[in-house]
C-alpha positions in Angstrom: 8.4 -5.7 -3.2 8.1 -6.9 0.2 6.9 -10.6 0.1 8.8 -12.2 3.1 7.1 -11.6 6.8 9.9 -9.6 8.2 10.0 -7.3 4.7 6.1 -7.2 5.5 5.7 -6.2 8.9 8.9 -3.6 8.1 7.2 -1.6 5.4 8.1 1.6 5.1 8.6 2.1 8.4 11.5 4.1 9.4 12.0 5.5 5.7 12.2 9.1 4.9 10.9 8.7 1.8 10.3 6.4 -1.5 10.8 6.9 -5.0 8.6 4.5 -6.7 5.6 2.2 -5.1 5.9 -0.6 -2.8 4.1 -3.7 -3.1 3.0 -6.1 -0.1 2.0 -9.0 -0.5 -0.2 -10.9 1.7 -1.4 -7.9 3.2 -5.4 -6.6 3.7 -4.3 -3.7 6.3 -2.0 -1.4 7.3 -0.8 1.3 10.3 1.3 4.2 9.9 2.6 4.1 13.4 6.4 5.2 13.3 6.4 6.5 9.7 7.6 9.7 9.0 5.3 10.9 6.1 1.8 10.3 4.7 1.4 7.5 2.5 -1.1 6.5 -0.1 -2.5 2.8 0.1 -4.4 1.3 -2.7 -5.6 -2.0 -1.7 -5.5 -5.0 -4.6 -7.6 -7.6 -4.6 -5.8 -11.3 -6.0 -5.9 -10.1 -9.5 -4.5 -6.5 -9.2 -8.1 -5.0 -9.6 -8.1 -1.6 -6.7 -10.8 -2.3 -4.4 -10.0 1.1 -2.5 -7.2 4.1 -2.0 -6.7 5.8 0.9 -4.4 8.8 2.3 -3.0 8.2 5.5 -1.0 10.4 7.9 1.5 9.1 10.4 0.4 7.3 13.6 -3.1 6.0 12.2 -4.6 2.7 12.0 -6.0 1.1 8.8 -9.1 -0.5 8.1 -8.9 -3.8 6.7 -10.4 -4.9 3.5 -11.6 -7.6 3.6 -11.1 -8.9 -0.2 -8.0 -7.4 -0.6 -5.2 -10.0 -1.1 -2.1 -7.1 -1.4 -1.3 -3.2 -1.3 0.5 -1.1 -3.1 2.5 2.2 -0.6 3.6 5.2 -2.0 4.2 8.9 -0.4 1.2 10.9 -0.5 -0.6 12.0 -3.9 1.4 9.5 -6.0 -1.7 7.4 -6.6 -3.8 10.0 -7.9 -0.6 10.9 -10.4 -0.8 7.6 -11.4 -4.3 7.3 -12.1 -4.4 4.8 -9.6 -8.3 4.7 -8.3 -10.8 1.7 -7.5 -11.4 -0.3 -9.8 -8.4 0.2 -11.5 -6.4 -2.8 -13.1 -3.2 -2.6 -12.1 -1.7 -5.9 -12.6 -0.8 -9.1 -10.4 2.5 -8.6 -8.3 6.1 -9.0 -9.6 7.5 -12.7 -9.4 
């Protein structure tokens, strides 16, 4: 979980991998500038409902969602494992 602004703005950057999801908090947007992998972003809105999941390569831009209060990173084609798709209810963030 990254819920601080420096574990925020880090991310995954710099990572080779992840086993598991990561959760950012306070987040509506991300890049992929400096990571090493494709990662799948499913934007939550406050509640933990999926407003939208998206594949993104390294050294792209995201677009922001505007009702979307958090995301949830993982490598590429995890989400779709998961079942994780919009409209989905995954839950509010970790304390």
């Amino acid at each position: 979980m990254a819920a601080s602004g420096p574990a925020r703005r880090q991310g995954l950057l710099g990572t080779d991998g992840l086993d598991g999801l990561l959760w950012i908090e306070r987040c509506s947007s991300v890049h992929t500038f400096g990571m090493r992998y494709p990662i799948d972003v499913a934007y939550l809105t406050r509640s933990g409902r999926v407003l939208d999941v998206a594949t993104m390569r390294p050294g792209r831009a995201g677009l922001p969602r505007l009702r979307a209060r958090s995301v949830l990173e993982a490598p590429a084609g995890v989400m779709a494992g998961l079942g994780v798709r919009p409209g989905a209810d995954v839950g509010r963030a970790p304390a």
